[in-house]
C-alpha positions in Angstrom: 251.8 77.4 79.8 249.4 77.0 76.5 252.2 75.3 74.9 253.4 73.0 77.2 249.5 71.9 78.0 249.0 71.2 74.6 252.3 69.8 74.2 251.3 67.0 77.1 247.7 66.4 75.5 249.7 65.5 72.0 252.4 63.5 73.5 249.7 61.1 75.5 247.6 61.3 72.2 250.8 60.1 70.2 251.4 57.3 73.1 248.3 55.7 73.3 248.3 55.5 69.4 251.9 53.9 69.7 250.5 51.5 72.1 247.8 51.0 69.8 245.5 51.5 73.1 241.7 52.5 72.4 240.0 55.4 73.9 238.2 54.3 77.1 235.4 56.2 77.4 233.1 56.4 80.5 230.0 56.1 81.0 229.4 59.5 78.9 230.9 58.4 76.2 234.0 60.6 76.5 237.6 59.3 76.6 240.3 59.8 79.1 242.2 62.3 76.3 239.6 64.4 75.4 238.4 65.0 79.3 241.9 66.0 79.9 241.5 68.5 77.0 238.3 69.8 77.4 239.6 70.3 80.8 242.8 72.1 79.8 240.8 74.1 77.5 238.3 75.3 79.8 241.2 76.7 82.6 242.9 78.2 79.9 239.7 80.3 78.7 238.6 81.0 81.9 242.5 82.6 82.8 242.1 84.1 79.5 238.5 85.9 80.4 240.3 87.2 83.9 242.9 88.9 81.6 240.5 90.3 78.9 238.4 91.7 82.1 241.7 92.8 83.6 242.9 95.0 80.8 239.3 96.8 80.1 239.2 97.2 83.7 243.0 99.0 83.3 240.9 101.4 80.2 237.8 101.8 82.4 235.7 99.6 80.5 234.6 97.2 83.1 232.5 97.1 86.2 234.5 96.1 89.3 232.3 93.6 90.4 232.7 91.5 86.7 236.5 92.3 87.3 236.6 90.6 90.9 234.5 88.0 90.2 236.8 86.9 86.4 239.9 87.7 88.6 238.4 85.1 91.6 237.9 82.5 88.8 241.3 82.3 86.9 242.6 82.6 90.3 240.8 79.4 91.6 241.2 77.7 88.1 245.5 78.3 88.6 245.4 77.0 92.0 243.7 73.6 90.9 245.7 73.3 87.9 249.0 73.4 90.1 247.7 71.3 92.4 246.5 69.1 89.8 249.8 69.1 88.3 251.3 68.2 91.8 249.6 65.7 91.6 250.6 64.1 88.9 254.0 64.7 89.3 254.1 63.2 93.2 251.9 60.1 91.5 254.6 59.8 88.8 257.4 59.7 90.9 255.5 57.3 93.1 255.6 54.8 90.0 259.3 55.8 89.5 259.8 54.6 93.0 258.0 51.4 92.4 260.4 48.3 92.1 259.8 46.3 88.8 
């Protein structure tokens, strides 16, 4: 799933510089791209912490209440990030549908 998060991030990266499009940034300052990645980033550390907690929970080196409450987070960041990916997908084949 890493890989094929990153490999979206570098193919839209890639695009927008073949289009020779600029980074629109928001009223933060940030651009499309990089709140895509810093989102991306931020699922992937937080299903990362809920393994990390999982396995020293597995050795007895965790407290269950820091094990139920990593394991609620990664699973609440999964279910966004399917349905975010839904999403996209149902918008994409939206535009597919689209006559030009």
């Amino acid at each position: 799933m890493v890989t094929s998060i990153s490999n979206a991030i570098n193919a839209y990266a890639n695009t927008a510089k073949a289009a020779g499009a600029p980074a629109v940034a928001g009223e933060g300052g940030e651009s499309f791209l990089d709140l895509v990645k810093g989102a991306a980033q931020g699922a992937i550390e937080n299903i990362g912490k809920g393994e990390r907690v999982s396995a020293a929970a597995a050795v007895g080196k965790a407290d269950l209440l820091e094990v139920v409450s990593a394991l609620s987070n990664a699973e609440v960041t999964l279910q966004t990030v399917v349905t975010v990916r839904d999403k996209v997908v149902s918008a994409y084949q939206e535009i597919m549908r689209m006559p030009v």
